[in-house]
C-alpha positions as CSV (number, residue, x, y, z in Angstrom):
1,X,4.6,3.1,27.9
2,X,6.3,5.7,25.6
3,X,8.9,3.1,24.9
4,X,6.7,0.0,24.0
5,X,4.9,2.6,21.8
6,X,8.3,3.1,20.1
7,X,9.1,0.0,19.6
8,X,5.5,-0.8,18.1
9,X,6.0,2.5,15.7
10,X,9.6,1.2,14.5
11,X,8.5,-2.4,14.0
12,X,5.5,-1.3,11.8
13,X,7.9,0.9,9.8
14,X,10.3,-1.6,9.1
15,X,7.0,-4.1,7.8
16,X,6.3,-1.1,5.7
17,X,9.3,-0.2,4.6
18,X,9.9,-3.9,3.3
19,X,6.7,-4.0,2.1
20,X,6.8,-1.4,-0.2
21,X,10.1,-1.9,-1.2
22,X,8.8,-5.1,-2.5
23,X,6.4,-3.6,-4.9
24,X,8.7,-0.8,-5.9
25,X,10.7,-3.9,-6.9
26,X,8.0,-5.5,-8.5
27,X,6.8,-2.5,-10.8
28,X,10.2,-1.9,-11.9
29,X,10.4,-5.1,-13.8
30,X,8.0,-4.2,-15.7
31,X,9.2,-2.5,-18.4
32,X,6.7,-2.1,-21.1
33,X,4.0,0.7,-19.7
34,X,3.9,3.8,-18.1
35,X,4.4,3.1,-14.6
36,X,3.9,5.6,-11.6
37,X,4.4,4.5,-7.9
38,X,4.4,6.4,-4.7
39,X,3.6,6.1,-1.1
40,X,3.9,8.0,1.9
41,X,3.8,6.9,5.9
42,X,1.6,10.0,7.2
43,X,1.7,10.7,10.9
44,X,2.9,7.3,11.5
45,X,-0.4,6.2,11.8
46,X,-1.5,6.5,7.9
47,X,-0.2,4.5,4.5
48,X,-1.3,6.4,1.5
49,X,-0.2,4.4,-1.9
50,X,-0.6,5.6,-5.6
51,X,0.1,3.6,-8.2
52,X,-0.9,4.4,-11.7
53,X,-0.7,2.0,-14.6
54,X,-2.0,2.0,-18.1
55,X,-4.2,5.1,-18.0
56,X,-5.9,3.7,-14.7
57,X,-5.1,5.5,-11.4
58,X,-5.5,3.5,-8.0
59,X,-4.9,4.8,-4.3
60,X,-4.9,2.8,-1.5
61,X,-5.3,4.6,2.0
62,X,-4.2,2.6,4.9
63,X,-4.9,3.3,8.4
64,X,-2.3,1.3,10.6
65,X,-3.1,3.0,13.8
66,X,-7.0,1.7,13.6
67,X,-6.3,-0.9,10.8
68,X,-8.6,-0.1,7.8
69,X,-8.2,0.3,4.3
70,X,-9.6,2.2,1.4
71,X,-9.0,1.6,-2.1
72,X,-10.0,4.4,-4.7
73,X,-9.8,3.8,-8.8
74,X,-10.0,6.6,-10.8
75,X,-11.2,8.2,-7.5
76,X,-14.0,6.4,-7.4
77,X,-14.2,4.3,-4.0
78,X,-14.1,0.9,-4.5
79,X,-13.8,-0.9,-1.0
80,X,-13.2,-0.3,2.7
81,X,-12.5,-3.1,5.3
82,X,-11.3,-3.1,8.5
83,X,-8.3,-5.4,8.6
84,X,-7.3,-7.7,11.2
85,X,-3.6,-6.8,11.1
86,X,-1.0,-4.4,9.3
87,X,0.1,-7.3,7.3
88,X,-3.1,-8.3,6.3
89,X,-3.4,-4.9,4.6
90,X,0.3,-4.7,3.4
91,X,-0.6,-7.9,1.7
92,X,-4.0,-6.6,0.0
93,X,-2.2,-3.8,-1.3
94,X,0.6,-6.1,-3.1
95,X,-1.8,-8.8,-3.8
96,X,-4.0,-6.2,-5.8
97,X,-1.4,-4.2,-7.5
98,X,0.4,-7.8,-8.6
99,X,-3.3,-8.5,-9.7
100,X,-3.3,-5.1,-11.6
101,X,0.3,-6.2,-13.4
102,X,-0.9,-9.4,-14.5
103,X,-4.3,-8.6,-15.9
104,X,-3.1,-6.3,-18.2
105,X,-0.1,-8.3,-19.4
């Protein structure tokens, strides 16, 4: 058991991993604002992401372990779902930060 466990923990890193990687790639092609971007895998069970562009802040809180997601602007709550999949979250998270990008181009 400890070893499928493992290999379930190291598989949903590496989706992470490249996941955020992604974005990080994504943000630093923009060039024209004020861009901050962080994230953090907490407790292997936890994705917490902050991105901040043009004077609005967002955080995304992403629990992997019992697959919801939060997403905060200006630390005002603005939506939780449960999620079917990791992925599925992964891709809300880039999806709405792309979204964030391109709407104030």
């Amino acid at each position: 058991m400890k070893y499928l466990k493992l290999i379930r923990e190291f598989k949903n890193n590496s989706i992470i991993d490249a996941k955020m990687s992604e974005i990080k790639d994504l943000i630093s092609n923009v060039s024209d604002q004020d861009i901050l971007y962080e994230w953090e895998n907490k407790y292997d069970h936890q994705l917490f992401v902050s991105f901040s562009y043009n004077e609005e802040y967002f955080k995304y809180e992403l629990d992997i372990k019992d697959l919801f997601i939060k997403k905060f602007k200006n630390d005002t709550l603005e939506y939780d779902n449960t999620l079917t999949s990791l992925e599925e979250g992964l891709s809300i998270i880039y999806d709405d930060v792309v979204s964030i990008i391109e709407s104030q181009k």
